[in-house]
N, C-alpha and C positions, 0 to 999 in steps of 0.2 A: 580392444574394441574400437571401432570408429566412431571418432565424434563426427556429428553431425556441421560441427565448423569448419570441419578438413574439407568439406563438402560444399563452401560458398564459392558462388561462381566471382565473386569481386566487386557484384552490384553493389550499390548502398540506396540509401534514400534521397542522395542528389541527381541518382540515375534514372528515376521515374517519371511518367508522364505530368505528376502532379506533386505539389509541397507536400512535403513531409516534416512535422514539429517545425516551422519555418519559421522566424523571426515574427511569424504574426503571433503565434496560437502563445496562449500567456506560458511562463517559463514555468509554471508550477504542475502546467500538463506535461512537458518534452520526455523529462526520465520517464515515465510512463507508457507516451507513445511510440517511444524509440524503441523499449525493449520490447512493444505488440509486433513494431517491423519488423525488426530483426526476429525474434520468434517466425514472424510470415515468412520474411525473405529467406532464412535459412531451411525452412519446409518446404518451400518453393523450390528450392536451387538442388534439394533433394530430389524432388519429383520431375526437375526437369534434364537432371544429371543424365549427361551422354554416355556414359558407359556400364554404369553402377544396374546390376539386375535388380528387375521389376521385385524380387521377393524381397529383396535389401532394400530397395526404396519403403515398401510398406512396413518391413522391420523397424524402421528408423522412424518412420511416422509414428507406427504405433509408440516407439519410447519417449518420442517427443509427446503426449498425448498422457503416457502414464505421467511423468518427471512433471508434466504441468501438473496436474492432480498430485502431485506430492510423493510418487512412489521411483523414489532415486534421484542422485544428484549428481548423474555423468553428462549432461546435455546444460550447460550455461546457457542458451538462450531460453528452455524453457524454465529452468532454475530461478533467471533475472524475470522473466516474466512472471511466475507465479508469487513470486514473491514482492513483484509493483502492486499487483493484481490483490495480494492481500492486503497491503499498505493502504490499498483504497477504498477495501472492502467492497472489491465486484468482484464480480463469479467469472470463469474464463469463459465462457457459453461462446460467445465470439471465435476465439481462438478455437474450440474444438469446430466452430461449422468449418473456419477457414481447413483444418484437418482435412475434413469430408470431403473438399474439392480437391485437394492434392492427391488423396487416393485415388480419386477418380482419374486425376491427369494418368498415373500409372497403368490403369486399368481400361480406360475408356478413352480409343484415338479417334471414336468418329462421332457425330453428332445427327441426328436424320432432320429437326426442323429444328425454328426459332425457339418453338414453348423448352425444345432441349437446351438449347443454349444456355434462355433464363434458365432455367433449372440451374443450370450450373454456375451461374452468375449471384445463384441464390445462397451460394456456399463459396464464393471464390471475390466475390467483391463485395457482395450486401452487406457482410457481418464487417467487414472494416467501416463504413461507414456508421454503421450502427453505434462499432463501440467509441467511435469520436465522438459521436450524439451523448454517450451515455457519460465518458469521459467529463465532459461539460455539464453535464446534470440537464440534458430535454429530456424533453417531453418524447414519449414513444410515440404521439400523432407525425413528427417528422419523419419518420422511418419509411412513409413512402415514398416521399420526394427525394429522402437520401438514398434509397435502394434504385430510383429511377436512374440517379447524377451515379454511382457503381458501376449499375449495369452498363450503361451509355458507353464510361470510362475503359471498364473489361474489356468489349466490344473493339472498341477504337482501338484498343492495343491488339486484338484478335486478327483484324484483318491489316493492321501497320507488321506483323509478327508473320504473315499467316505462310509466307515461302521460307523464312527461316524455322518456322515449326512443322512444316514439313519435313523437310531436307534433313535436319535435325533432329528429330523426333520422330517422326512419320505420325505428327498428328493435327489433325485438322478440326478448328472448331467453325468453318463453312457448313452451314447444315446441306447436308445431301441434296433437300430436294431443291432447295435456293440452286443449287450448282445444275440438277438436271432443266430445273423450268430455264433457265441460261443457254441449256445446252453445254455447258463445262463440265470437264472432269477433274478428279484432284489432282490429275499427272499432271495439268496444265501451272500447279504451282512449283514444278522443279525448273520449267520456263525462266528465261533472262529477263521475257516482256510476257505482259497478259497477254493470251491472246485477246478478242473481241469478244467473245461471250466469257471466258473468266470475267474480265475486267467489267463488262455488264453486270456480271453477278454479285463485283465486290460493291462497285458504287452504288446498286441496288440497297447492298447492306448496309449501307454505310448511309442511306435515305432513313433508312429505319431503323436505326441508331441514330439519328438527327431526333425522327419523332419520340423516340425513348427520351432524349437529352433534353427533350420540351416540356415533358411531364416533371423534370425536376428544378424547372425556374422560380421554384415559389421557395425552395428551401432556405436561402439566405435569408428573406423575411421572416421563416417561419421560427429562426433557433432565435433565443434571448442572448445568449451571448455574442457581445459584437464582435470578438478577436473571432470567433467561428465563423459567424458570418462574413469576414473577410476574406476568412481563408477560403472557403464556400463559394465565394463570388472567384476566386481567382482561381481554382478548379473548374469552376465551370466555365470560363472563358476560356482555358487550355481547353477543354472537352469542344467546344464549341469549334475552337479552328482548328482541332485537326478533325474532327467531322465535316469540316469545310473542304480542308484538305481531302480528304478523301473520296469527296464524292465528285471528286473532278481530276485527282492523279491515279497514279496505277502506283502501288505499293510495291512490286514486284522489279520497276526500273524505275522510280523519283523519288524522293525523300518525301515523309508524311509523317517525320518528328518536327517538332518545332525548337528552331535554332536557340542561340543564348539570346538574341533582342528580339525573337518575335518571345520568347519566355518571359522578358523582362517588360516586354511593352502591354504582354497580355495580362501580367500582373501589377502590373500600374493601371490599367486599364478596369480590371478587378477592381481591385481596393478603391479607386476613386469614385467608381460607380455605386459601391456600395454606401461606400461614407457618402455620399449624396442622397441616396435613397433613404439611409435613416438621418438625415438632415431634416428630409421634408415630411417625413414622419413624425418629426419631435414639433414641428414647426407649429405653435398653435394656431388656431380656425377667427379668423376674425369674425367678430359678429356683427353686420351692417346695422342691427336693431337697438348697438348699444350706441350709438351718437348721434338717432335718434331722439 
């Protein structure tokens, strides 16, 4: 039988748009977070597997999904997971939404609006955010600003991806009618160069992915833990410039990853931003009335 490790494409969690268990988050979270990635990234790399048929994709989900629940022990990422997941006494609830969006990558190449998009942002990025929030013991009121800073993120990767997931895949998370009010068709993502109404249509997207990624500025304040809120802060600063990037390059022929020191500058920039913010929040209120 195939394991579903014969099946990783080679990414890891230094390959992504954002930290992962990074020298910020305390060491007591990592073995935990690492084995939820690798759980994801291995499901991922399923669902996005170039050759491997659609019915073997969803085979494979599916036993990643039982083996988390306890029923077999031939898939070691969800084995490692289930069994962090017990060490800590939380439920996988997370890991099966992340499921749900992987099936769909299988199953579902087109998208017709934005509310589809979320939809699927609601099962393919929310639940990671969520379970860092819960990871750290918040409060569930954070869940909307973390689901805002997800989505933003998915997004950003969506339209940085969207000619290689064509080409690749034949699938597209551009919602249709975004690409007809353009005037663009999907065939315009096998193009070398946007033309002028694709490229309208991505930076359009990538406007409103800017105002998603503004509904989630409050989160760093909102978590009690500071190592999160670092890390918090310096996601969202990644999130921020390639949203920036995007909505003035073309995806299609410029780079809209961010290099090793615009990485490094945006996470310096993160963290100091935030260790200042709860500086002058700890800061106490002088009272003019007491010298007086």
């Amino acid at each position: 039988m195939t394991s579903a490790s014969e099946l990783r494409s080679g990414k890891t969690h230094r390959d992504e748009n954002f930290p992962v268990a990074s020298w910020i988050i305390h060491p007591r979270h990592r073995a935990l977070i690492l084995s939820f990635y690798n759980f994801v990234r291995t499901a991922d790399d399923i669902a996005d597997h170039a050759t491997l048929p659609p019915d073997e994709k969803l085979r494979l989900l599916d036993l990643f999904e039982a083996e988390l629940l306890g029923k077999g022990d031939t898939q070691k990422e969800a084995v490692s997971l289930r069994h962090a997941l017990a060490a800590r006494e939380m439920p996988p609830r997370h890991a099966l939404d992340v499921l749900i969006a992987f099936r769909m990558d299988v199953t579902k190449l087109r998208y017709e609006n934005w509310d589809d998009v979320i939809h699927y942002c609601r099962y393919s990025a929310m639940p990671v955010g969520r379970f860092m929030l819960d990871v750290h013991g918040e409060s569930t009121s954070t869940w909307a600003a973390s689901d805002a800073l997800c989505a933003g993120l998915q997004i950003n990767n969506h339209l940085q991806d969207c000619a290689k997931d064509f080409r690749d895949l034949n699938r597209v998370y551009l919602p249709r009618d975004a690409l007809a009010a353009a005037g663009a068709t999907v065939e315009m993502l096998g193009e070398a160069k946007s033309p002028p109404a694709l490229l309208k249509c991505l930076q359009a997207l990538a406007v409103r992915t800017e105002t998603v990624l503004n509904e989630s500025k409050s989160l760093a304040a909102e978590v009690k833990d500071f190592r999160l809120g670092l890390e918090i802060s310096v996601i969202q600063a990644f999130a921020d410039k390639i949203v920036g990037m995007l909505k003035v390059r073309d995806p299609l022929a410029e780079r809209v990853h961010l290099s090793p020191l615009e990485l490094l500058a945006q996470s310096l920039g993160g963290v100091a931003g935030e260790i200042a913010r709860r500086a002058v929040g700890r800061r106490p209120v002088s009272n003019p009335a007491a010298g007086a």
